[in-house]
C-alpha positions in Angstrom: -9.6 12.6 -1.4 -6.4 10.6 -0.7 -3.2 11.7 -3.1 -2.1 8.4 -4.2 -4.1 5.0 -4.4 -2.6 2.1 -6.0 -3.3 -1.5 -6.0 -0.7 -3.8 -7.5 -1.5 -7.9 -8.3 1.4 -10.3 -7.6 1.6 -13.6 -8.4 3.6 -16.5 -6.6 5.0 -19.1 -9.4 7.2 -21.9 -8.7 9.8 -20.1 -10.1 9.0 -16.7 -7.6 6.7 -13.8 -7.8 5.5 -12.1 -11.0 4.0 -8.5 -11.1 0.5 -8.3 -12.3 -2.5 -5.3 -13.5 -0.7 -2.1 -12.1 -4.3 0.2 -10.6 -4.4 3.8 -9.9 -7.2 4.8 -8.6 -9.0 1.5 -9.3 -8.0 2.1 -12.9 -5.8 -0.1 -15.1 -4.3 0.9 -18.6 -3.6 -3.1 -19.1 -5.1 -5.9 -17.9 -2.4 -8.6 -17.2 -3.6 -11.9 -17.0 -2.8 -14.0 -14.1 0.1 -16.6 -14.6 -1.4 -20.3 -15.8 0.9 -21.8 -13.5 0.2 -19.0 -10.2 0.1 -21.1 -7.0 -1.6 -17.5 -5.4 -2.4 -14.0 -6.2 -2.1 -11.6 -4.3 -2.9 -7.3 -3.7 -0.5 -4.6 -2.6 -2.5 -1.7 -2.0 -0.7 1.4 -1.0 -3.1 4.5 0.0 -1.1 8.2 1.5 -3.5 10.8 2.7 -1.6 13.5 1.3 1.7 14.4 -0.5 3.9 14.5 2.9 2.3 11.6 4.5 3.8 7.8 5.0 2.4 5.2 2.8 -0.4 2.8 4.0 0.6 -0.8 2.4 -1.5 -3.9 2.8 -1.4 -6.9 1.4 -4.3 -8.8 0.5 -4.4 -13.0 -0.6 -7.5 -12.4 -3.3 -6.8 -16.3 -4.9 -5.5 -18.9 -4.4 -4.8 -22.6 -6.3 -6.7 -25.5 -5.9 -3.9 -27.5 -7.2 -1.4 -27.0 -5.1 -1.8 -28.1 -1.0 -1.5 -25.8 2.0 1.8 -27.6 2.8 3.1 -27.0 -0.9 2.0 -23.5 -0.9 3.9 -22.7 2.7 7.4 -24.2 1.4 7.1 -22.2 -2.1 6.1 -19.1 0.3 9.4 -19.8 2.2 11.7 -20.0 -0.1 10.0 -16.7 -2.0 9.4 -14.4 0.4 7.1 -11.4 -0.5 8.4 -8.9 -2.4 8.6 -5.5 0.1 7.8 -3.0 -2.7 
């Protein structure tokens, strides 16, 4: 069994990114509802073996807007990076 699991949802606005349902363990203690104005959402997951080992991080792009276009999406992406954490 790994030490730490954790899966974080972030959201992309039009006004920059917005932290979502915090998991540990595929648990939640709050369900946060996604953002009515979210252009994409999007999962951190960070697994570590064991107590001394480096964090695994992936990200994971589990939604995304059918109102807004590829193009749209790219220039809001560039001018808010992804957050590292």
């Amino acid at each position: 069994m790994s030490c730490d699991s954790t899966d974080d949802e972030i959201h992309l606005t039009p006004n920059g990114w917005v932290y979502g349902t915090h998991f540990f363990y595929g648990e939640a203690d709050e369900k946060i509802p996604r953002p009515p104005n979210a252009i994409e959402t999007w999962v951190r997951k960070m697994r570590q073996s064991y107590s001394m080992a480096p964090e695994h991080i992936t990200w994971e792009c589990t939604w995304v807007s059918p109102n807004y276009s590829e193009a749209e999406r790219l220039a809001i992406n560039k001018k808010y990076p992804r957050p590292n954490q």
